[in-house]
N, C-alpha and C positions, 0 to 999 in steps of 0.2 A: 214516753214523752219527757220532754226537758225545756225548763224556759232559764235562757241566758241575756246577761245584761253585760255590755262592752260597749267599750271604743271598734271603729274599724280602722283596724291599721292599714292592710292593703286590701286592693280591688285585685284579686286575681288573675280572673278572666270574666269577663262580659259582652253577650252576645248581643250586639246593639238594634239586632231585628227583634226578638222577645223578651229583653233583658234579664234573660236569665245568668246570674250571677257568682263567680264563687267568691267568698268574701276568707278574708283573718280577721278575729276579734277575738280583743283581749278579755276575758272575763274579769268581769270588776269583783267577782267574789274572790279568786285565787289568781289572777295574772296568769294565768294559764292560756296558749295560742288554742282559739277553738275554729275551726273551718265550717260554716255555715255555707249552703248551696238553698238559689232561691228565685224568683223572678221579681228582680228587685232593679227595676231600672231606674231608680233618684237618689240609690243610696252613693256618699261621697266618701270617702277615707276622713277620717276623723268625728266623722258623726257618731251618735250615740245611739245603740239599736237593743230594743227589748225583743227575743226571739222565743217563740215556741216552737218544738217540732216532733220528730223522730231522730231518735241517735243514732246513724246506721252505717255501718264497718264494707266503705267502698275497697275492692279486692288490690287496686292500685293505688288511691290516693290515702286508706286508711279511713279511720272514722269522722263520722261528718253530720253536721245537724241538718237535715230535710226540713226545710222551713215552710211551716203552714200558715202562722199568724205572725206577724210582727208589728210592732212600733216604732218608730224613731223618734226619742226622746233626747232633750235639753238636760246635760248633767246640772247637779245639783248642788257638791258641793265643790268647796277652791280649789280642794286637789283635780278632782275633774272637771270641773271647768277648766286648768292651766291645762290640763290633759287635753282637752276639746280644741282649746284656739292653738294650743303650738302645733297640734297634726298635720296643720296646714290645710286645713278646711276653712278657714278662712285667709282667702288671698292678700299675702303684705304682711302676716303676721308669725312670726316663727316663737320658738319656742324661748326664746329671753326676753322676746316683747310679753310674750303671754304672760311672763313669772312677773312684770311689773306694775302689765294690768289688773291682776288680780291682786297683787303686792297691795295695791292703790285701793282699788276696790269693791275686795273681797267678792263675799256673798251675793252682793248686790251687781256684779259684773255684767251680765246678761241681760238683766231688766235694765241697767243705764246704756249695753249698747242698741236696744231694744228702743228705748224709748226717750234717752240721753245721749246721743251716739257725741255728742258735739263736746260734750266732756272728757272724753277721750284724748283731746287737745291736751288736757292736763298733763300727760305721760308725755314722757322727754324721750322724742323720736316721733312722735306723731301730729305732724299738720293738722289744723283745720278739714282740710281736705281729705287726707287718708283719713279723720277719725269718718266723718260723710261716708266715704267710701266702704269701711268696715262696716257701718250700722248697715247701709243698703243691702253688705251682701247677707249680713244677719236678716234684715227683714224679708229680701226674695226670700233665702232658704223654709225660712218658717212659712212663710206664701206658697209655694209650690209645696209643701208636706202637706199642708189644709188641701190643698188641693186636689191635690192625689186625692187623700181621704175623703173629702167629701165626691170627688168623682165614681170612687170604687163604692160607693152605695149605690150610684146606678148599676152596676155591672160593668162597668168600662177598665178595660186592660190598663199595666201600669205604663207601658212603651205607648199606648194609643191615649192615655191621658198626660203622659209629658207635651205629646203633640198638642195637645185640646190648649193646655197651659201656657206654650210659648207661642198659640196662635191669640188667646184673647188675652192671659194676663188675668187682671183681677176683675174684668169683666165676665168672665165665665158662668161666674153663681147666677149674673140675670138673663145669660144667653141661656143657659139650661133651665132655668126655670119657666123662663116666658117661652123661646122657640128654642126649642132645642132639632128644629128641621136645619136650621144652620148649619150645623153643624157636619150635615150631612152634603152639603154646598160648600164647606170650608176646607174640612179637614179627609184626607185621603186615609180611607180604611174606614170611614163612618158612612154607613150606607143607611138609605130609607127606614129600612128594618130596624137596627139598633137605635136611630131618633127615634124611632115607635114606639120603644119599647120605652124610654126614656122617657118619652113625652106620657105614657099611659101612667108611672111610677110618678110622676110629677104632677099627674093630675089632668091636664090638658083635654079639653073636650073634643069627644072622636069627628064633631063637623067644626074645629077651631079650625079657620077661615088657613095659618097655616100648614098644617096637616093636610088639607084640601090639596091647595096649592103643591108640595111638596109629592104628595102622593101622584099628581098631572105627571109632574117631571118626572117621579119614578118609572110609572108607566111608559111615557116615550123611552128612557134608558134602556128598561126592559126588550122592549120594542127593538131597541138597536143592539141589542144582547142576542136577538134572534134574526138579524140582518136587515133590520127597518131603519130610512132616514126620517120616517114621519108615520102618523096614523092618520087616518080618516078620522073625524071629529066623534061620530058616533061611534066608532071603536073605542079610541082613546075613553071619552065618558065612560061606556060600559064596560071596559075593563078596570078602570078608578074606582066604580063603583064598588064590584067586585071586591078589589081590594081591600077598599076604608070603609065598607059595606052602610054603605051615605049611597042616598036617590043623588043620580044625576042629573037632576033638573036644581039641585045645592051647588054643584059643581060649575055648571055653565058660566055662571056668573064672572066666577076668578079668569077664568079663560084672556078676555080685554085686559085685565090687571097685570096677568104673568105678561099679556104682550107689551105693556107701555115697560114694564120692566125689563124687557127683551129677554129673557128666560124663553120665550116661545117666540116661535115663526107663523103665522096663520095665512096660506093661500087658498085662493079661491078657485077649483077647478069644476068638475060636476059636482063634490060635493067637497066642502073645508077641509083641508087638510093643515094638520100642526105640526109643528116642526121642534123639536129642542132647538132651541136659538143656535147652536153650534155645529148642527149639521147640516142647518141650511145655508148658514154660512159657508161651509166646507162647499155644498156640490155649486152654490152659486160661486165661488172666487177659482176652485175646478173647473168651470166650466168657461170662465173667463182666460184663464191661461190657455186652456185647451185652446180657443178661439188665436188665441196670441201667436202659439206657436205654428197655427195652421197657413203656412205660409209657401204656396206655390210660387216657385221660383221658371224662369225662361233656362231650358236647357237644350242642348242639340241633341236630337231623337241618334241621328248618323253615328255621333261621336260614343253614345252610350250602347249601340247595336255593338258597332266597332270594338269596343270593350271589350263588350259579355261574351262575343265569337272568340276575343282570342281567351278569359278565363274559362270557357267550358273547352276550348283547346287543350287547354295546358292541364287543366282538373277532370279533363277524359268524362265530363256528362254533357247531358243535353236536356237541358229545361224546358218543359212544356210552356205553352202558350201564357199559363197564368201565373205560372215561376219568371218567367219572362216580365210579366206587366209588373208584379212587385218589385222587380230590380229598379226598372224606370220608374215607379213610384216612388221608388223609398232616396233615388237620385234628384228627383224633382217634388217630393213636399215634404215639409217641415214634420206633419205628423202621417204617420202611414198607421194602419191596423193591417197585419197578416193573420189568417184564422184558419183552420181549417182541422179534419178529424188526423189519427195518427195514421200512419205511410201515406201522411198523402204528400211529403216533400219540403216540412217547414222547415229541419235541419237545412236539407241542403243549398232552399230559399236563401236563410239566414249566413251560411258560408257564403255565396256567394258574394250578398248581398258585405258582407265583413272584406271578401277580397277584394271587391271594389273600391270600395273603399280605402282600402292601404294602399292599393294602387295607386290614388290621390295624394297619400299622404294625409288622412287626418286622424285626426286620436278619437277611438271608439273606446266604448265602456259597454260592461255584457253585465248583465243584472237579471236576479229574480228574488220571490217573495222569500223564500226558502233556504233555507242551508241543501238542503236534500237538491231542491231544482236548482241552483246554482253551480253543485256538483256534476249533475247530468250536464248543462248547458256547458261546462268546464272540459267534460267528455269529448260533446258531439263536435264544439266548434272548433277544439284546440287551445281557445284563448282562454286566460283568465276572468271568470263569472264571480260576480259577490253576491251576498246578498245586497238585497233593496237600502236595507237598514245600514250595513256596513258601510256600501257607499256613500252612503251622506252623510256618515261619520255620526255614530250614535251618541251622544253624550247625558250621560246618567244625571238628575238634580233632585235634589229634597222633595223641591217642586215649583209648579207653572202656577204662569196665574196664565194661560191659554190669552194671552193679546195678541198673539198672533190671528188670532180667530175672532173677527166684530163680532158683536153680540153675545159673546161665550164668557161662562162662569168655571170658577173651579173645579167644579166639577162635570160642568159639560167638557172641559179641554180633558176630564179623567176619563171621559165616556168614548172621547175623540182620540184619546190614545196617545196621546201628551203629558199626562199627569207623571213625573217624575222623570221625566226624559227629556231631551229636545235634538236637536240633529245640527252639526254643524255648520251642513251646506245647506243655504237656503238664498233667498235673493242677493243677500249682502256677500255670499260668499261662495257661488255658485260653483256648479263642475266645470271642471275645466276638461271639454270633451267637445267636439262638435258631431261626432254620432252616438247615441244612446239606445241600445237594444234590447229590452225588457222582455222577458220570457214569464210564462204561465200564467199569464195578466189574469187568466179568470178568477184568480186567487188573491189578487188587489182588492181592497176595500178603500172608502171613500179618503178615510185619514191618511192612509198610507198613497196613493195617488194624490192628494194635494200636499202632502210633503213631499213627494219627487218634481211638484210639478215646479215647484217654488224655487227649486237649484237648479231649472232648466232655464238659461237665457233662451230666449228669442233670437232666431238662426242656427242654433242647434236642431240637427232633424233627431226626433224622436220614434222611435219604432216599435211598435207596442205588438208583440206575437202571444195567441194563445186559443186556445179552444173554446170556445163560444156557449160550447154543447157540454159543458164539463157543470161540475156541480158551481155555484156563486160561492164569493166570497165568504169565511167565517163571519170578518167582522161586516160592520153595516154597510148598505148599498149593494148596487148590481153593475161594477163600471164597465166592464168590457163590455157588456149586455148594450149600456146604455148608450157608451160611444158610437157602437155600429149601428142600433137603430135610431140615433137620431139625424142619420140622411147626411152629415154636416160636413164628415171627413174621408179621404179614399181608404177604401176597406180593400181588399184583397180577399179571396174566400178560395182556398187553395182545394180541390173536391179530386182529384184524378190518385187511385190509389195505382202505385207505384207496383211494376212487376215482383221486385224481392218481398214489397211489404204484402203482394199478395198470395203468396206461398206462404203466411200465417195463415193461421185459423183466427189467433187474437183478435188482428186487424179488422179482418175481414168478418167477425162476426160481431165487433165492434160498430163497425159501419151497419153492418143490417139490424144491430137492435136500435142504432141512433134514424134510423130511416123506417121504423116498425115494419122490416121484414123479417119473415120466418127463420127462426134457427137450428138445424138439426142437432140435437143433443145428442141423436146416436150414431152420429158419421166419428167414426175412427180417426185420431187424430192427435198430432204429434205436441200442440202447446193447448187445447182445448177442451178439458175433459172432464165429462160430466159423469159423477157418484150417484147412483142410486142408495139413500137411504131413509127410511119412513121413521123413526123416533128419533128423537132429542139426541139420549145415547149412544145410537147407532151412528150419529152425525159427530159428536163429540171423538167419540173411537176410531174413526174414518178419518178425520183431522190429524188427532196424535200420529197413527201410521203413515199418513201423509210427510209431517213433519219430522218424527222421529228417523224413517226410513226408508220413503220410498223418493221423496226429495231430493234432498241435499247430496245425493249423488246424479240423480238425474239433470241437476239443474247446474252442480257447482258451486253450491251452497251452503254457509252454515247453515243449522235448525235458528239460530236467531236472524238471519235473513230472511225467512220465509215467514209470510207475513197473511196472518187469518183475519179477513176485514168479515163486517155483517154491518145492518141496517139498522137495528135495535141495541140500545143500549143495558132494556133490563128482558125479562123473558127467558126462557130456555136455553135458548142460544143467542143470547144478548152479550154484550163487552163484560160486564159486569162477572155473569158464571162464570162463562170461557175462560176468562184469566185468572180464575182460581183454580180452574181443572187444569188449564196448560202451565200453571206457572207451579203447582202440584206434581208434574210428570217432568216437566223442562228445569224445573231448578228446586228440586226438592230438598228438603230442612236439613240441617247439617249441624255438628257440633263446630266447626271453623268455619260458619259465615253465619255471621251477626243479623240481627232481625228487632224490627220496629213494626208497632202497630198504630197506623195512621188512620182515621173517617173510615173502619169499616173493615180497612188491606192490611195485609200484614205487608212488608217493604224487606226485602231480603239483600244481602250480598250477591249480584251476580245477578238482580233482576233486569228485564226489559222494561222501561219506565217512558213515558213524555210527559213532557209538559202541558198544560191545558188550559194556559192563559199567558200573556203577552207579559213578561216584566221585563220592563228597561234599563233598572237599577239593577240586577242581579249581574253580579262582575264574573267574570273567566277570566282562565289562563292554560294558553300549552304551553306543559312540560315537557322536558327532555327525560330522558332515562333515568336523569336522576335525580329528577322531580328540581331540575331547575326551570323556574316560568323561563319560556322564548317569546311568546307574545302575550297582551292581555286584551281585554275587551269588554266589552257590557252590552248587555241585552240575552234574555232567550225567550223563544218566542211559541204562541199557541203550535202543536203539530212537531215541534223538535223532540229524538226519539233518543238516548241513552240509556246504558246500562251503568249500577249501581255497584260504584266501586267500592266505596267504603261508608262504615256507620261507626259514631264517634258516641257511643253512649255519655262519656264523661262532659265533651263540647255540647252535646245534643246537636249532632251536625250530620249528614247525609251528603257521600258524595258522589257526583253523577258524572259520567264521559260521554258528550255528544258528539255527533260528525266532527271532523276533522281534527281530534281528540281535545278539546274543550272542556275542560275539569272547573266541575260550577257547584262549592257547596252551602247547600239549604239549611240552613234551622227547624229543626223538626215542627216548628208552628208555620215553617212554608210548606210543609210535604201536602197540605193541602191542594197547591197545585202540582202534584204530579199524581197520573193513576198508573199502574200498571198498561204494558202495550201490548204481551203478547196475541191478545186481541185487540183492533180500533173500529172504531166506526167507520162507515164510508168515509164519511164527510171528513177525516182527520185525514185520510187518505192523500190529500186533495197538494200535487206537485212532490211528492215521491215514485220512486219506483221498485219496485223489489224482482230480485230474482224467479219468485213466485208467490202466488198469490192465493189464499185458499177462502171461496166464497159458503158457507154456510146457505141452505135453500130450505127454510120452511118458514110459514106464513106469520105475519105481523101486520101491523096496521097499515091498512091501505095509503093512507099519508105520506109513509116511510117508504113503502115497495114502487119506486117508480121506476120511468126509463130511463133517466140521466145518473139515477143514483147505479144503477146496476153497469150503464154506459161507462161511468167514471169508475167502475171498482174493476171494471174488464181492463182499461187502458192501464189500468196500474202496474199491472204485468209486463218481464217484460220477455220472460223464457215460458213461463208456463203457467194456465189459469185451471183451477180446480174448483169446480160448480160440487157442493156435496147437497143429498139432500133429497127435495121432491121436486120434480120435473114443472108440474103445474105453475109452483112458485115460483120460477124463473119465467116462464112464460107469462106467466098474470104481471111480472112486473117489469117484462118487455113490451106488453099490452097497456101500461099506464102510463098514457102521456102528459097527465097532469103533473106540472110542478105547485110546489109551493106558491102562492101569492107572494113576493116580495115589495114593500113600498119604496122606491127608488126613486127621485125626480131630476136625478141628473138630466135627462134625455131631456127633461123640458125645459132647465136649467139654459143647455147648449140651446136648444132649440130658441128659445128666448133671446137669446143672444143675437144670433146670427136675421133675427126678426126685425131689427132694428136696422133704421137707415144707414150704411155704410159699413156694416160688418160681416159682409161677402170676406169672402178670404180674398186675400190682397196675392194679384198673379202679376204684380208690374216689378216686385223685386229680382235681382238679382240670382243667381241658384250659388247658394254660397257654399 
């Protein structure tokens, strides 16, 4: 251990997501340069800092103090004090002002800019004004030190209390004293939890009217963490209850309060339903654009026949009857939905449905939720696909206060998926497109559909394609679900599978477990094929040989394209095990590839990784060969899959290559969001496709084992599907047709709408 006392001469390097820092400081015992390494995000150059730590002999940078405890202290005497102001720690003051100030007076320099700043005037060079100036920036800096310090008695990080600081200033000590739930409404990174914990340490009684309150909100959050835009009233209370472990009959009360507040939405259906103020807002102004753009235009049937005989001419097919009616849909209204299982024709729908179009002459845009489905859609059409997010131009910000959303708080726009983001194109500055063709819509959540819907003018036809029957959304809501069944726009349901797609097995046993028909698991078969094995192990071993070798030549594939999805995330053959055994066999420990231990994983060179939450602020760049950026970017998003290229022990940095070689790197205190991928879950599944697929078959909870999730892990595929396991288990959970309950009210939203006197869709315009 060693404790040092300096000046900071320079700031190194500082990692401004966990401020971890490397500093130079001068030792005031010996003038000696000492390199102290620390998570010091308020330290400035020229401050004065008392350090304890460990002394420890870095292999590259040489020796260096591990800082455990520190202080930033005010020097004490002339010589360091003229040492302190000339460093340039205070702005306007260089090192011959400094030698005059204290020339002048002395001792006493600090306490008169402290609390005489105006005497300063006295020294010949400095205004009235600059002396003001100097004392201010001397009193913020001693303000935000207090701060810090007294915030790091709750537990609060030093980068998450700078935030706390330059949101309230010196009202902070009564914000955390009295509600420190605020906080969890103000500042982004302070969740329900950490108030809790704050508010227990403070004192705050466990039925304190805000605690109540605050824990409402958390629960609808929660709730939309698990794909809800709202709870049933007697949900919501008994899950709060649970929580803040208070009778819900304490609770009810606050309920009318959060709502004058607009914090909550409260409708009345068979029974109350509550809303987070910001999602009801979201599917209500959704559901109003939707309405807007639904705009049937007059078109000649003749002219559009005319058409489509001579592009299935020239493009050598021939569209069945219901490939047919999407064409004339998607020519004559504003908003069309196409749906249907795979070979039953939505590629070739969607081509043709594009050469019509340029036949026209008008400017189409191809879009999905995904980097992965973007790709495929890139594939199938020809044209160039974006993502969702790319096209409306993502632009990264500190942060939102969510106005774009009535009734939403800070942290409802964080929930809504705005917090630190916003998107360029929105009504003020919309696309410039008159067709817009949106793929894998099942995968749209409610924020992300009213942020496309908001760059869509009115007279643009919008074309919304996706499978119905596929698993919902990650984030909240159910839209495609909702749009179709609420009666209001022409849907399309594409059902006739296609001769080539029925020479799969895939397809076609796809379709029969989405229709609960029987499926032979022992018919012989060229993409379909089902493993007997009855333990854990045996399934695990059957895997690896799958993947090490019996694959990636059958299919044309690396061993990291082939891709082992399951239903569970802990359990035997849960995500969790799997990708310590696969990631054990497929990228085992090496002296030349570096390794981090992150919540639990170890994080390798050379791993399969994704992401497992949405951040908008996290920047990229593709490189050239020689690591020159060619383009850059921001956003990556829940379900994006890379491999980990480099670990920066010294930066504390982690970096990762995604689709379209996207080089994004992390601060070891983000590695929380990423887990290892050689195994995922279904549900992460959801708008990729892999060469092959390998499903895992033994039993878990019935919740989990349904028909859409097992539907959705089949379609994934796109050469060959590998069932391992016990037979039963796939049949019990092509036998479950229960889904999850989801609370969604889009449907009634639109339906509401269209209820009302004179909002039929309007069929007198134009077909533009």
């Amino acid at each position: 251990m060693a404790t040092i006392t300096g000046f900071i001469e320079k700031i190194k390097f500082r990692n401004e997501d966990n401020g971890y820092t490397v500093l130079s400081v001068t030792d005031q015992s010996d003038g000696e340069e000492v390199i102290m390494v620390g998570k010091l995000a308020y330290a400035a150059e020229g401050d004065m800092i008392e350090a304890s730590g460990v002394m420890t002999e870095h292999p590259v940078y040489g020796q260096q103090l591990q800082i455990e405890t520190c202080e930033m202290k005010l020097p004490q005497d002339e010589q360091s004090v003229e040492c302190y102001l000339g460093s340039g720690a205070i702005k306007g003051v260089g090192a011959a002002l400094a030698a005059r100030i204290v020339r002048r007076f002395k001792a006493d320099t600090l306490r008169i800019m402290e609390e005489e700043p105006e005497r300063l005037a006295e020294i010949k060079g400095i205004s009235e004004k600059m002396a003001m100036a100097i004392g201010e920036q001397i009193e913020a800096k001693k303000d935000m030190r207090q701060a810090m310090m007294f915030l790091q008695n709750y537990g609060i990080s030093m980068n998450l209390a700078a935030k706390i600081y330059q949101e309230y200033g010196p009202a902070l000590y009564g914000i955390v004293r009295e509600n420190p739930y605020r906080l969890a409404d103000d500042i982004p990174g302070v969740g329900f939890k950490m108030a809790d914990e704050i508010a227990q340490k403070v004192g705050i009684f466990t039925d304190s009217d805000y605690r109540i309150k605050a824990g409402l909100l958390y629960t609808l959050l929660l709730a939309a963490g698990a794909g809800h835009t709202y709870l049933p009233k007697e949900e919501l209370l008994s899950q709060t209850a649970q929580l803040l472990k208070v009778e819900p009959a304490a609770m009810e009360k606050h309920l009318m309060d959060m709502q004058i507040e607009r914090k909550i939405v409260i409708k009345s259906a068979d029974s109350l339903l509550v809303y987070a103020s910001q999602y009801y807002y979201l599917e209500l102004n959704t559901a109003r654009m939707l309405h807007d753009l639904n705009i049937r235009g007059r078109s000649s049937q003749e002219e559009i026949r005319a058409a489509l005989s001579r592009l299935e001419e020239a493009e050598g097919i021939a569209l069945d009857p219901l490939q047919e009616q999407a064409v004339f849909e998607a020519v004559g209204s504003g908003l069309l939905v196409i749906t249907g299982g795979p070979g039953t024709g939505k590629t070739t729908t969607i081509n043709t449905i594009i050469r019509y179009f340029e036949e026209e002459g008008l400017e189409i845009l191809l879009a999905a939720p995904t980097g992965r489905a973007a790709k495929r859609m890139s594939e199938a059409t020809g044209h160039e696909a974006r993502t969702i997010h790319r096209m409306l131009e993502l632009i990264p910000a500190s942060a939102q206060d969510g106005s774009a959303i009535p009734g939403s708080t800070k942290a409802g726009a964080a929930a809504a998926g705005s917090a630190g983001m916003h998107f360029d194109r929105n009504e003020e500055n919309p696309l410039d497109a008159d067709v817009i063709i949106i793929d894998e819509m099942s995968m749209v959540d409610i924020s992300l559909m009213h942020s496309l819907l908001r760059a869509v003018t009115v007279g643009t036809r919008l074309i919304l394609v996706g499978d119905v029957d596929q698993l919902p959304s990650v984030g909240p809501g159910n839209v495609l679900r909702d749009i179709i069944d609420s009666g209001c726009f022409n849907v399309v349901k594409l059902t006739r599978i296609f001769r080539q797609a029925a020479q799969s097995d895939i397809i076609v046993n796809a379709h029969k477990i989405n229709e609960g028909q029987p499926v032979d698991l022992a018919k012989r078969s060229q993409d379909f094929l089902f493993i007997r094995q009855s333990s854990p192990d045996q399934v695990v071993a059957a895997c690896l040989a799958l993947i090490q070798k019996k694959l990636p030549g059958y299919v044309h594939a690396q061993p990291y394209d082939i891709q082992v999805m399951t239903p569970m995330r802990r359990g035997a053959l849960g995500v969790e095990r799997l990708n310590q055994i696969l990631q054990a066999s497929l990228n085992p420990p090496s002296p030349s590839k570096k390794e981090r231990e992150a919540g639990g994983s170890i994080y390798r060179e050379g791993d399969k990784v994704m992401q497992i939450k949405n951040n908008y602020q996290m920047t990229w760049e593709i490189r050239d060969g020689h690591g020159i950026p060619l383009d850059k970017g921001s956003g990556v998003f829940n379900g994006d899959m890379g491999i980990i290229r480099e670990i920066n022990e010294f930066a504390e940095t982690m970096t990762v290559e995604f689709d379209e070689g996207r080089m994004i790197e992390y601060s070891f205190k983000q590695l929380e969001e990423l887990e290892l991928a050689y195994a995922i879950t279904i549900h992460k599944s959801q708008g990729s496709e892999y060469p092959a697929v390998i499903l895992p078959m033994y039993p878990g909870p019935r919740m989990l084992m349904t028909r859409n999730l097992i539907y959705t892990a089949v379609t994934r595929a796109r050469s060959c599907v590998c069932l391992v396991g016990q037979p039963e288990v796939f049949y019990s959970m092509a036998a479950n047709s229960q889904e999850q309950k989801r609370y969604s009210g889009l449907k009634t939203r639109i339906q509401e709408i269209y209820s009302l006197p004179g909002q039929e869709p309007d069929t007198t315009g134009e077909n533009v």
